[in-house]
Biopython code that builds the backbone (N, CA, C, O; Angstrom):
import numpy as np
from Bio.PDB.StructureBuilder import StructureBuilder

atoms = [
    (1, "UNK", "N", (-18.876, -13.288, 25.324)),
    (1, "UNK", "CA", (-18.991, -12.601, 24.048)),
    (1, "UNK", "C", (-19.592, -13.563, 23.028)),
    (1, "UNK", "O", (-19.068, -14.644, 22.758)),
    (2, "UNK", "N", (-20.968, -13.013, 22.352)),
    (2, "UNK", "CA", (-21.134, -13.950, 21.498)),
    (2, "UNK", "C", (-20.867, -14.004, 20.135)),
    (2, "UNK", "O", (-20.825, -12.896, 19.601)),
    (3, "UNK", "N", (-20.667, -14.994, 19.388)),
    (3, "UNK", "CA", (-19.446, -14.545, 18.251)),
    (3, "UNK", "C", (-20.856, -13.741, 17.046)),
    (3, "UNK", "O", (-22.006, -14.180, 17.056)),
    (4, "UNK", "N", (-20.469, -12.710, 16.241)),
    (4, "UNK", "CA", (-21.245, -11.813, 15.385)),
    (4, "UNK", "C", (-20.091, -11.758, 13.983)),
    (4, "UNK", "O", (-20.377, -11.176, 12.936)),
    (5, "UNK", "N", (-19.107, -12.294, 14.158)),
    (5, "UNK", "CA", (-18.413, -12.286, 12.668)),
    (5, "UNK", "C", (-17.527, -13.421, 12.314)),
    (5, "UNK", "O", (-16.310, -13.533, 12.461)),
    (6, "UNK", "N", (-18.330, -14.173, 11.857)),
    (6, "UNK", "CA", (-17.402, -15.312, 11.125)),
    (6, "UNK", "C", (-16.281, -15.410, 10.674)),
    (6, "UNK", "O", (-15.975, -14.313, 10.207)),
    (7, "UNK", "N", (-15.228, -16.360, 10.513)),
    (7, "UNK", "CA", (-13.914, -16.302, 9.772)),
    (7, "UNK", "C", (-14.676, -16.505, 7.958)),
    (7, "UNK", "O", (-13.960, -16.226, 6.997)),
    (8, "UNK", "N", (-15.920, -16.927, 7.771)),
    (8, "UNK", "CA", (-16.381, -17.009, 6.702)),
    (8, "UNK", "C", (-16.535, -15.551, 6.114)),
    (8, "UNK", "O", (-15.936, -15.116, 5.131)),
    (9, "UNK", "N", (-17.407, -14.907, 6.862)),
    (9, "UNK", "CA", (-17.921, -13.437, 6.714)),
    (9, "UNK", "C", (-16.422, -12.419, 6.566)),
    (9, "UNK", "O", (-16.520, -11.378, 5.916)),
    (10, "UNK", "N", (-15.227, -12.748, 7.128)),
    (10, "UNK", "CA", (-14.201, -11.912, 7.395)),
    (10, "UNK", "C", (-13.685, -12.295, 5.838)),
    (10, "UNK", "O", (-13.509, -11.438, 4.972)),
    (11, "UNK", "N", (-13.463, -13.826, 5.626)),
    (11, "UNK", "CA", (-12.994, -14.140, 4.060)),
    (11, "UNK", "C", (-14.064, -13.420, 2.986)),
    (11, "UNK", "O", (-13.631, -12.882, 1.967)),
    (12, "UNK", "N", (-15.247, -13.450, 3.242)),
    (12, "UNK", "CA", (-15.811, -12.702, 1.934)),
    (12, "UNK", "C", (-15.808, -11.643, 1.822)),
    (12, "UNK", "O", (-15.704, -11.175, 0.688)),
    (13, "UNK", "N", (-15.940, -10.654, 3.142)),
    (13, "UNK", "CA", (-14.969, -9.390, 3.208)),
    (13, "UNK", "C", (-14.044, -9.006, 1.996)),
    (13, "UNK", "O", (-14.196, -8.368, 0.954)),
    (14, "UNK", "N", (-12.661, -9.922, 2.818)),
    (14, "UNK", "CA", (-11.735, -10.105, 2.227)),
    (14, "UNK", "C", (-11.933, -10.094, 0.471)),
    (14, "UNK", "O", (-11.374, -9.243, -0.222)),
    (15, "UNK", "N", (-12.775, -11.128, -0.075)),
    (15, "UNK", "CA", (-12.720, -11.199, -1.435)),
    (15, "UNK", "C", (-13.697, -10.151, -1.878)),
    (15, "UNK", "O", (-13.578, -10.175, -3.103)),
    (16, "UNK", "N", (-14.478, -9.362, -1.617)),
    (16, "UNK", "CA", (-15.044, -8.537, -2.018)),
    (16, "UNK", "C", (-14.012, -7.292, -2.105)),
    (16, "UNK", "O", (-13.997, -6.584, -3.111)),
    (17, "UNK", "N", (-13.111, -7.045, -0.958)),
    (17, "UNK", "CA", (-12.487, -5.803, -1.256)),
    (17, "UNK", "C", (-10.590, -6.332, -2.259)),
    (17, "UNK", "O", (-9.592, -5.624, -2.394)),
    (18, "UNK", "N", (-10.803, -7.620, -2.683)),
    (18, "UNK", "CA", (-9.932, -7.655, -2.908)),
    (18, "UNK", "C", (-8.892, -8.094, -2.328)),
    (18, "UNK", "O", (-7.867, -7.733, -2.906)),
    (19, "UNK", "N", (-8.681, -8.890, -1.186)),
    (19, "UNK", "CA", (-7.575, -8.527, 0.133)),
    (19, "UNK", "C", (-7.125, -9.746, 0.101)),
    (19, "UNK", "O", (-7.973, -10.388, 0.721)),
    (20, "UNK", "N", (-6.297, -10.467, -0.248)),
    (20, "UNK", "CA", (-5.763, -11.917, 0.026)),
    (20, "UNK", "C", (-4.690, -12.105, 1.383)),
    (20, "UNK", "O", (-3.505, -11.895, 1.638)),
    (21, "UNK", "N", (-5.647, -12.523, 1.917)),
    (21, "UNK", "CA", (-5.538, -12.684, 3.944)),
    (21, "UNK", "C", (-5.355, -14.192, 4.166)),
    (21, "UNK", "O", (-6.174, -15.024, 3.777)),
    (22, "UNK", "N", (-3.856, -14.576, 5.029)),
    (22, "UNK", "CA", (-3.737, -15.659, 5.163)),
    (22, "UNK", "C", (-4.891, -16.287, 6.625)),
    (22, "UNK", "O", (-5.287, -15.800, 7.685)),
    (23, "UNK", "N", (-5.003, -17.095, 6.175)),
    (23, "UNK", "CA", (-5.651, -18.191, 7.260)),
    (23, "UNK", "C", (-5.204, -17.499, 8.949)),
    (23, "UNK", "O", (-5.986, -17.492, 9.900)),
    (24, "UNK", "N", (-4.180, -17.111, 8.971)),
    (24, "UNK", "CA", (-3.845, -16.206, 10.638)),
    (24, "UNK", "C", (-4.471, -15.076, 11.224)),
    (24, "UNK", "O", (-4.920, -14.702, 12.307)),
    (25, "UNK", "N", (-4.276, -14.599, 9.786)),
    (25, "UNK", "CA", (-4.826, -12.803, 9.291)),
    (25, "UNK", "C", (-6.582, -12.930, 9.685)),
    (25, "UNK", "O", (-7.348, -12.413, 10.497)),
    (26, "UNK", "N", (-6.646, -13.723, 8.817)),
    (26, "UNK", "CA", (-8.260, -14.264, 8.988)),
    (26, "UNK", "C", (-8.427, -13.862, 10.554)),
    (26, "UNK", "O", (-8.801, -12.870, 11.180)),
    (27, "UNK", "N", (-7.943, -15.172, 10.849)),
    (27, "UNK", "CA", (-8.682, -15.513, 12.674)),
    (27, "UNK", "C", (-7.896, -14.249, 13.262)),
    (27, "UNK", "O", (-8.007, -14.501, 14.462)),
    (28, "UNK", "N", (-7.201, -13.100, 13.199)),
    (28, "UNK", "CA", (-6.968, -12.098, 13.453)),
    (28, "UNK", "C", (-8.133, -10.944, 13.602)),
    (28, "UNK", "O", (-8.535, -10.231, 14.522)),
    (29, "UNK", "N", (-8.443, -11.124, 12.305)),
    (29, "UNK", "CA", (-9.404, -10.227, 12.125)),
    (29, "UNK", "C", (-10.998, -10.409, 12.542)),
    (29, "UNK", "O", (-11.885, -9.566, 12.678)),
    (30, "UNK", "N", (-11.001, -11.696, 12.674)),
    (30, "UNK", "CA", (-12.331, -12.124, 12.922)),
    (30, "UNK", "C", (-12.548, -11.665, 14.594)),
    (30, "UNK", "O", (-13.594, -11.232, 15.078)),
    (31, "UNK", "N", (-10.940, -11.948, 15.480)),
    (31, "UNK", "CA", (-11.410, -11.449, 16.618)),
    (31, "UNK", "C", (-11.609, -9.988, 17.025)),
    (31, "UNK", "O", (-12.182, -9.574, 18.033)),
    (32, "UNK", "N", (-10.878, -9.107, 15.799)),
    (32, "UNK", "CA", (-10.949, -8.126, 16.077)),
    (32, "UNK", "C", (-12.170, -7.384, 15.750)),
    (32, "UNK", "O", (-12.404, -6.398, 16.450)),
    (33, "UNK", "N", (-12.889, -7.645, 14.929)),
    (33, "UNK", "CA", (-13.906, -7.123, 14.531)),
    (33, "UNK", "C", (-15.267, -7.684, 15.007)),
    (33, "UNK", "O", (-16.340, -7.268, 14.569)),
    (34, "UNK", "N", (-15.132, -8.776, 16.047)),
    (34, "UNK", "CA", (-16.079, -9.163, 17.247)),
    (34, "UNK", "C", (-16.071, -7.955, 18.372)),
    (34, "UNK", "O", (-16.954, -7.196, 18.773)),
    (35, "UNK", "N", (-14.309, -8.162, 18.784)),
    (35, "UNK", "CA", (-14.611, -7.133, 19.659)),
    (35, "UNK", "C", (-14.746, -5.600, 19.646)),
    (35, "UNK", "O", (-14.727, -4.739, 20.525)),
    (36, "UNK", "N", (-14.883, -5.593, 18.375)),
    (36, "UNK", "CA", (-15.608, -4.173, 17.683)),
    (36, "UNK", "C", (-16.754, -3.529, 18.444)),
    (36, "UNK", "O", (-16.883, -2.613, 19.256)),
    (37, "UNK", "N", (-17.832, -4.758, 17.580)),
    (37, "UNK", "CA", (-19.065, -5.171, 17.468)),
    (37, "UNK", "C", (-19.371, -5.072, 19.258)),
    (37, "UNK", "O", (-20.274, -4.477, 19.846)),
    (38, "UNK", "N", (-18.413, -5.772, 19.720)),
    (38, "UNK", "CA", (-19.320, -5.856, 21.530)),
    (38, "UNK", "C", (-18.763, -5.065, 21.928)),
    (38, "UNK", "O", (-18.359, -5.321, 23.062)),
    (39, "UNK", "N", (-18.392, -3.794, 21.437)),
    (39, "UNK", "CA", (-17.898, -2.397, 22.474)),
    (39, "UNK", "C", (-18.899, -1.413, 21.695)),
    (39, "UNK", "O", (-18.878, -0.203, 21.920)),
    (40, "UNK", "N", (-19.763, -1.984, 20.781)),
    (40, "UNK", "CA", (-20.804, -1.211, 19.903)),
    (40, "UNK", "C", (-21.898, -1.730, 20.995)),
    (40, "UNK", "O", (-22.510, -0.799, 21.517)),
    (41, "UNK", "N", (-22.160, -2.661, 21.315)),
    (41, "UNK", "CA", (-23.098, -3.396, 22.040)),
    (41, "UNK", "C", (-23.184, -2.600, 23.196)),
    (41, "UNK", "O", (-24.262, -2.118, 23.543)),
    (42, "UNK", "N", (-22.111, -2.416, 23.842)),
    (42, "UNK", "CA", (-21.778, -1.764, 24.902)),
    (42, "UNK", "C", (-22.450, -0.536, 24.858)),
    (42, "UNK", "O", (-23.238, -0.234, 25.754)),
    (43, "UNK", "N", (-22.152, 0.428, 23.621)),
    (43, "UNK", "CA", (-22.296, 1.924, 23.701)),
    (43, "UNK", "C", (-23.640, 1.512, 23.708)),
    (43, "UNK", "O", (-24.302, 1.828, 24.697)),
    (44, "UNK", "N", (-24.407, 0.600, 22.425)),
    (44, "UNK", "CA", (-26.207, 0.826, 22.878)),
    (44, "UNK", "C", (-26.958, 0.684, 23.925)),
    (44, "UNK", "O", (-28.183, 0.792, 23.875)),
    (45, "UNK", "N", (-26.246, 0.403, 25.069)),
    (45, "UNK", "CA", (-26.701, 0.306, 26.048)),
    (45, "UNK", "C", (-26.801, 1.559, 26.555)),
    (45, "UNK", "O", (-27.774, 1.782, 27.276)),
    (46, "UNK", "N", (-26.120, 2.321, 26.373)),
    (46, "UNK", "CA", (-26.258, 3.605, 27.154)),
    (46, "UNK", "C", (-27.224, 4.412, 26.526)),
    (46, "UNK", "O", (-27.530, 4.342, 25.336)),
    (47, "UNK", "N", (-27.896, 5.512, 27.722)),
    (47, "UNK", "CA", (-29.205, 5.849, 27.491)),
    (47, "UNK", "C", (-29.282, 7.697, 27.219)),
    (47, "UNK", "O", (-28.893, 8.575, 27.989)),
    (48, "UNK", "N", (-29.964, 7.858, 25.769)),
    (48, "UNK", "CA", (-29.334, 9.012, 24.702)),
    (48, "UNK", "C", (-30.662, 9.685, 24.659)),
    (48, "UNK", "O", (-30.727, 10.719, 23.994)),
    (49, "UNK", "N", (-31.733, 9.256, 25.270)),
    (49, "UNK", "CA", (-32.862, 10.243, 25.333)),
    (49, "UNK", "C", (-32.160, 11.392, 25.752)),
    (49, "UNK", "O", (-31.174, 11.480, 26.484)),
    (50, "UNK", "N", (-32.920, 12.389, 25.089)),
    (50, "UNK", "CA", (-32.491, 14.134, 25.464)),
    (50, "UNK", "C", (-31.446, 14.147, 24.811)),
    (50, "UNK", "O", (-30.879, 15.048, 25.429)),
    (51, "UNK", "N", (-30.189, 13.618, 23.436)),
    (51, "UNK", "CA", (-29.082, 13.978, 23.552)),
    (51, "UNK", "C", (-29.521, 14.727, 22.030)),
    (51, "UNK", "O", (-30.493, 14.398, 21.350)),
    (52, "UNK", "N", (-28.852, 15.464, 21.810)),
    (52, "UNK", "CA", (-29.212, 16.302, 20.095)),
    (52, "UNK", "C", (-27.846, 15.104, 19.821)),
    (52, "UNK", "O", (-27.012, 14.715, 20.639)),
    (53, "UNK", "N", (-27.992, 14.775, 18.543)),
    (53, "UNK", "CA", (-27.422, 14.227, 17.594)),
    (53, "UNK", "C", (-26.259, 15.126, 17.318)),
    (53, "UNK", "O", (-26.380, 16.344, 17.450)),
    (54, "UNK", "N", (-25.141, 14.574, 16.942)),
    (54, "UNK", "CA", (-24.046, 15.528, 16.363)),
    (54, "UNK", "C", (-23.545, 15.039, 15.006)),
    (54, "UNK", "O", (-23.921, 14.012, 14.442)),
    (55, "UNK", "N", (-22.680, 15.884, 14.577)),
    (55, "UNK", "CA", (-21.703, 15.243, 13.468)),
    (55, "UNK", "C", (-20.334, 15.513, 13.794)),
    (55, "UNK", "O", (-19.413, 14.987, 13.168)),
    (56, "UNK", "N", (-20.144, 16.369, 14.816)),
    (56, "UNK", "CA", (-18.822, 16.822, 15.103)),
    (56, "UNK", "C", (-18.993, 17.464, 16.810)),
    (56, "UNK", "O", (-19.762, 18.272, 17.330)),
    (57, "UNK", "N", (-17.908, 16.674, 17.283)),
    (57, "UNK", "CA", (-17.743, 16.988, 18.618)),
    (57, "UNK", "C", (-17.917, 18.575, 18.941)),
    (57, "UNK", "O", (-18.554, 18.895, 19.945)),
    (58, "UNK", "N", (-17.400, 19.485, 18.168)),
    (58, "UNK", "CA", (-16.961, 20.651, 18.311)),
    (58, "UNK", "C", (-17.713, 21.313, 17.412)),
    (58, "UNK", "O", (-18.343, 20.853, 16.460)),
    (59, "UNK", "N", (-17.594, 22.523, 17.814)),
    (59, "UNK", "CA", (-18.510, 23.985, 16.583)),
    (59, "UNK", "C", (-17.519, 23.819, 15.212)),
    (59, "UNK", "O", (-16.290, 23.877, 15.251)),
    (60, "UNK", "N", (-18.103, 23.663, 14.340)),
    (60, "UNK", "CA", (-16.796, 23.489, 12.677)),
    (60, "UNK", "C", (-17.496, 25.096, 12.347)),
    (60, "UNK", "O", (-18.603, 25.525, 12.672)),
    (61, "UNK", "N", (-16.525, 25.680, 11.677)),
    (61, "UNK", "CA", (-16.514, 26.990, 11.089)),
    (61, "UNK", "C", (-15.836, 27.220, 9.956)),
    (61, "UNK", "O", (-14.791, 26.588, 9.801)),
    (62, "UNK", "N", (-16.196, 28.010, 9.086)),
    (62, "UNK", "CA", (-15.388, 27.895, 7.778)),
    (62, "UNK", "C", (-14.323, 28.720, 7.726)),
    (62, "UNK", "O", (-14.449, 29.903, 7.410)),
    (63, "UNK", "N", (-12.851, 28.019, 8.115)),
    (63, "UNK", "CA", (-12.136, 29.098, 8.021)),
    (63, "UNK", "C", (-11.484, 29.627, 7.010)),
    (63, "UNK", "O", (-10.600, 30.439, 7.284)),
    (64, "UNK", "N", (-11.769, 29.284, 5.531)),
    (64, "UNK", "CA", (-11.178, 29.734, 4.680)),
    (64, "UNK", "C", (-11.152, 31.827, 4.281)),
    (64, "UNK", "O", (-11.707, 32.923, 4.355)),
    (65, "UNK", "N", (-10.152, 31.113, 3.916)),
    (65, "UNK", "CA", (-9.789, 33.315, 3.558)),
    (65, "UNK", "C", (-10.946, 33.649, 2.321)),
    (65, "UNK", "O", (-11.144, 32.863, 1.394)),
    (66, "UNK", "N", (-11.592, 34.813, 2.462)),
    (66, "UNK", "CA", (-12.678, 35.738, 1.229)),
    (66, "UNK", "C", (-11.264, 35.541, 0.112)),
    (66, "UNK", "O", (-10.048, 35.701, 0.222)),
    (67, "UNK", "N", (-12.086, 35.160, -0.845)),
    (67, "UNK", "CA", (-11.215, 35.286, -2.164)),
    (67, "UNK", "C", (-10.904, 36.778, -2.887)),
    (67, "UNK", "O", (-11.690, 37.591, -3.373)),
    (68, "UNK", "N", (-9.760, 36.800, -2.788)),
    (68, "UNK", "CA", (-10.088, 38.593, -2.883)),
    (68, "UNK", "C", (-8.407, 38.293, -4.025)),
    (68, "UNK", "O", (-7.562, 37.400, -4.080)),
    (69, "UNK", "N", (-8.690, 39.890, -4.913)),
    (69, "UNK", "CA", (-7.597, 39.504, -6.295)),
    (69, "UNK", "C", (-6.845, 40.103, -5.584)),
    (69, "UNK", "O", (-7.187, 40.847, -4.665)),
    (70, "UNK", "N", (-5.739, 39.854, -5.921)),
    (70, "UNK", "CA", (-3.956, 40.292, -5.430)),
    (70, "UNK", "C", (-2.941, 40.258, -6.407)),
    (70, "UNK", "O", (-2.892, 39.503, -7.378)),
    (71, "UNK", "N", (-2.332, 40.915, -6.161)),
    (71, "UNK", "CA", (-1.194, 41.142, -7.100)),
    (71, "UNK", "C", (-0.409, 39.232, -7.034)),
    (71, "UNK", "O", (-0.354, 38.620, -5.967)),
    (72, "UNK", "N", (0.047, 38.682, -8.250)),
    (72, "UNK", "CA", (0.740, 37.253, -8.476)),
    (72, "UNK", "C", (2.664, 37.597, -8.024)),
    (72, "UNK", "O", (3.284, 38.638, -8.243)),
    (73, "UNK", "N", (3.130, 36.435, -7.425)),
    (73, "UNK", "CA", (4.016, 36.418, -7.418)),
    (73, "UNK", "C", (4.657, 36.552, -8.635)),
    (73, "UNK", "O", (4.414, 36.152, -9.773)),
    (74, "UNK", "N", (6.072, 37.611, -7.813)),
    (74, "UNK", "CA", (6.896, 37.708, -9.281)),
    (74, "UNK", "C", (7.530, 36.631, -9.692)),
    (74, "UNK", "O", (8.075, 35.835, -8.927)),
    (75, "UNK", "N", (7.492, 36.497, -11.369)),
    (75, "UNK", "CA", (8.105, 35.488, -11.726)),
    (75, "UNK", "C", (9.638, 34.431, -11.255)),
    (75, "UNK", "O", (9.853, 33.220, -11.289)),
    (76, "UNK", "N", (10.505, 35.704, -10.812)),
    (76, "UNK", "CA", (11.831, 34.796, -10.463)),
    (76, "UNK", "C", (11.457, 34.311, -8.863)),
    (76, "UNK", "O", (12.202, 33.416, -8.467)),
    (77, "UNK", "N", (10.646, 34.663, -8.096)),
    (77, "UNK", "CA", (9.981, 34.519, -6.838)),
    (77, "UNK", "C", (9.576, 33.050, -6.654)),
    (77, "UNK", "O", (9.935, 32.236, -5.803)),
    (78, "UNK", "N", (8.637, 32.926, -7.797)),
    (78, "UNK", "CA", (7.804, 31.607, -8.074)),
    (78, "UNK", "C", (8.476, 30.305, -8.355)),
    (78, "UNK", "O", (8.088, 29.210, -7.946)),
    (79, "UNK", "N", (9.778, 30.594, -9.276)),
    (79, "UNK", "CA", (9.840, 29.355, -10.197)),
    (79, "UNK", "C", (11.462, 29.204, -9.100)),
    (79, "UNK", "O", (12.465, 28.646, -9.547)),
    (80, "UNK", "N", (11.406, 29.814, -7.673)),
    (80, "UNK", "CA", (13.195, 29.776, -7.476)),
    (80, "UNK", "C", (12.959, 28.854, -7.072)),
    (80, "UNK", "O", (13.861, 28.148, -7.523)),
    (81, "UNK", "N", (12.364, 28.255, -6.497)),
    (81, "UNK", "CA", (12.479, 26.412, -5.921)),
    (81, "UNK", "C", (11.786, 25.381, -6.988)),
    (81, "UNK", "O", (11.157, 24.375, -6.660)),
    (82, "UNK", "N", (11.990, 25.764, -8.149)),
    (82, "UNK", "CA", (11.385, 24.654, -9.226)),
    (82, "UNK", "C", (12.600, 23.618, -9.512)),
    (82, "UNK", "O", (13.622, 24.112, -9.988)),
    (83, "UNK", "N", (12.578, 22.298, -9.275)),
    (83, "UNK", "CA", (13.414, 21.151, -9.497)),
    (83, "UNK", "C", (14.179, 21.775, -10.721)),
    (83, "UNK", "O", (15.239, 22.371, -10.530)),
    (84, "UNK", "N", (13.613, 21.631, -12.049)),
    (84, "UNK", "CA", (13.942, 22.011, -12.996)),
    (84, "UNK", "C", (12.917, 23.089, -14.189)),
    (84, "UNK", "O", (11.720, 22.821, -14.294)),
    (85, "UNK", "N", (13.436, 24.104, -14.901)),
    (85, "UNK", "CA", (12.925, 24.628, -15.696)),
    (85, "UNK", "C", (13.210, 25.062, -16.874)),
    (85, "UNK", "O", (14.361, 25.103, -17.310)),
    (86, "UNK", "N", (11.855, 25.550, -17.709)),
    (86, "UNK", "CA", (12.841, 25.953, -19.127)),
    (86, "UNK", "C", (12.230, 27.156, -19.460)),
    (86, "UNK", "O", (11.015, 27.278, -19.618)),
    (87, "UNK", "N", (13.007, 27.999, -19.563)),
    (87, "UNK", "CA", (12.682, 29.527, -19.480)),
    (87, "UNK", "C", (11.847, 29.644, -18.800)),
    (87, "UNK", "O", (11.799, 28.684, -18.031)),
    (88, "UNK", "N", (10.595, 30.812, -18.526)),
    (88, "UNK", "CA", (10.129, 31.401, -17.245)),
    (88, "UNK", "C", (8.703, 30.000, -17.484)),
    (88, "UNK", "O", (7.531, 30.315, -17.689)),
    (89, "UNK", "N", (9.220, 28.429, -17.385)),
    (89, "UNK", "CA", (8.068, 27.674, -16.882)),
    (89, "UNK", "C", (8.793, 26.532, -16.264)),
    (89, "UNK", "O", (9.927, 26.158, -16.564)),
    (90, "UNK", "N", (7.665, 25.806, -14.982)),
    (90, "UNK", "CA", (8.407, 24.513, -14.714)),
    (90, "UNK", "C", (7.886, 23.566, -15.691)),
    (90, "UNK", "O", (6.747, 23.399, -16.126)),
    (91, "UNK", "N", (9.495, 22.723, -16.038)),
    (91, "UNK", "CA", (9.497, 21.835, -16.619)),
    (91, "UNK", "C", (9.208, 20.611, -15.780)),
    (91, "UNK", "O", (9.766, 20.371, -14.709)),
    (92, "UNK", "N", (8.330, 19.892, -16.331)),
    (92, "UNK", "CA", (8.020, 18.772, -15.322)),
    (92, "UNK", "C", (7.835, 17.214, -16.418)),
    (92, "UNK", "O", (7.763, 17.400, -17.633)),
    (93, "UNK", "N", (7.800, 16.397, -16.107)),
    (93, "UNK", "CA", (8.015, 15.042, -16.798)),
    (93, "UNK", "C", (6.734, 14.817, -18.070)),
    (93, "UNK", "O", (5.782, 15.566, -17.854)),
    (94, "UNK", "N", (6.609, 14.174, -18.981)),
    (94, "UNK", "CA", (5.780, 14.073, -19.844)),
    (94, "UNK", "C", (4.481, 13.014, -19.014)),
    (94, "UNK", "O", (4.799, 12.137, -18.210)),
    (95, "UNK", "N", (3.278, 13.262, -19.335)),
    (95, "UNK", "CA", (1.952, 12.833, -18.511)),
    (95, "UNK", "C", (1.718, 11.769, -19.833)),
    (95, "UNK", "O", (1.598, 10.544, -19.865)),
    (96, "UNK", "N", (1.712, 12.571, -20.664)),
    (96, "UNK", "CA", (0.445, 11.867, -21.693)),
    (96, "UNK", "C", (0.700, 12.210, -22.952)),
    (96, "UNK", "O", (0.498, 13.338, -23.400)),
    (97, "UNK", "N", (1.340, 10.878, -23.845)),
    (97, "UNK", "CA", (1.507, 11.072, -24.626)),
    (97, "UNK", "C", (0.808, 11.828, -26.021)),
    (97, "UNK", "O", (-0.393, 12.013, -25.827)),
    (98, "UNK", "N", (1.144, 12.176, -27.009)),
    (98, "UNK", "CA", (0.653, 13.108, -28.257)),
    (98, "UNK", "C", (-0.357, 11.844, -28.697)),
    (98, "UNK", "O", (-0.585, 10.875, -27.973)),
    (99, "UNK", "N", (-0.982, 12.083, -30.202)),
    (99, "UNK", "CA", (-2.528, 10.528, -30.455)),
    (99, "UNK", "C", (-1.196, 10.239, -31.798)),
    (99, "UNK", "O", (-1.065, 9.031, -31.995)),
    (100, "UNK", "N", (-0.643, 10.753, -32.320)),
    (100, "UNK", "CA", (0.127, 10.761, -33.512)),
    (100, "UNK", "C", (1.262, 9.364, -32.761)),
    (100, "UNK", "O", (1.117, 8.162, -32.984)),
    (101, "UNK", "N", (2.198, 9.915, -31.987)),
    (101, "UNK", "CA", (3.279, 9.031, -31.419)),
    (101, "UNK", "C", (2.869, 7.623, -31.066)),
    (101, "UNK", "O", (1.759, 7.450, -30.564)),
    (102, "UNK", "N", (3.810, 6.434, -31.326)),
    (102, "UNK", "CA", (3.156, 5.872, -31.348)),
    (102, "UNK", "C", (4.359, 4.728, -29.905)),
    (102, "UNK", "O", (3.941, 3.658, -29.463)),
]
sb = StructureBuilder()
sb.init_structure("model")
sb.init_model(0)
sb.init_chain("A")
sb.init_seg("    ")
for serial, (resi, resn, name, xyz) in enumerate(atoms, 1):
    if name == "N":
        sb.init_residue(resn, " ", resi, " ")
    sb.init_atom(name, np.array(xyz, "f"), 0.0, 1.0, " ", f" {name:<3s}", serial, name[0])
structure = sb.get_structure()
């Protein structure tokens, strides 16, 4: 196997995405992502004349439902599994404060 990813290349990795990787982690990763690389090596070897290109193993189909109007759940229906509420709404925690409050 000939080496294609440095413990250098794996550390700048590392500092590009942010990742503070000990010195183990490093040489961890460095072997793992060699032997990535030579099971990629591997697949180019194999011979793809005649193959149509895919994006998905399988036929994808859209299975979503036609949007069609319907009557809304009734109110005591909706809110019976709400943690907590206050009159017919769920009450839920404050997001974002008012510009006034300080």
């Amino acid at each position: 196997m000939s080496v294609k990813i440095t413990k250098e290349v794996v550390g700048n990795i590392a500092f590009l995405s942010r990742i503070k990787l000990s010195d183990e982690e490093m040489d961890d990763f460095t072997v793992q992502l060699n032997k990535i690389l030579e099971y990629m090596d591997k697949l180019n070897c194999l011979d793809t004349n005649g193959t149509e290109p895919t994006s998905h193993v399988t036929a994808v189909a859209n299975l979503m439902r036609r949007d069609e109007p319907r009557d809304s759940l009734p109110l005591e229906e909706s809110l019976q599994n709400a943690p907590d509420r206050h009159s017919n709404y769920f009450k839920v925690p404050r997001i974002l404060a008012n510009n006034h409050e300080k």
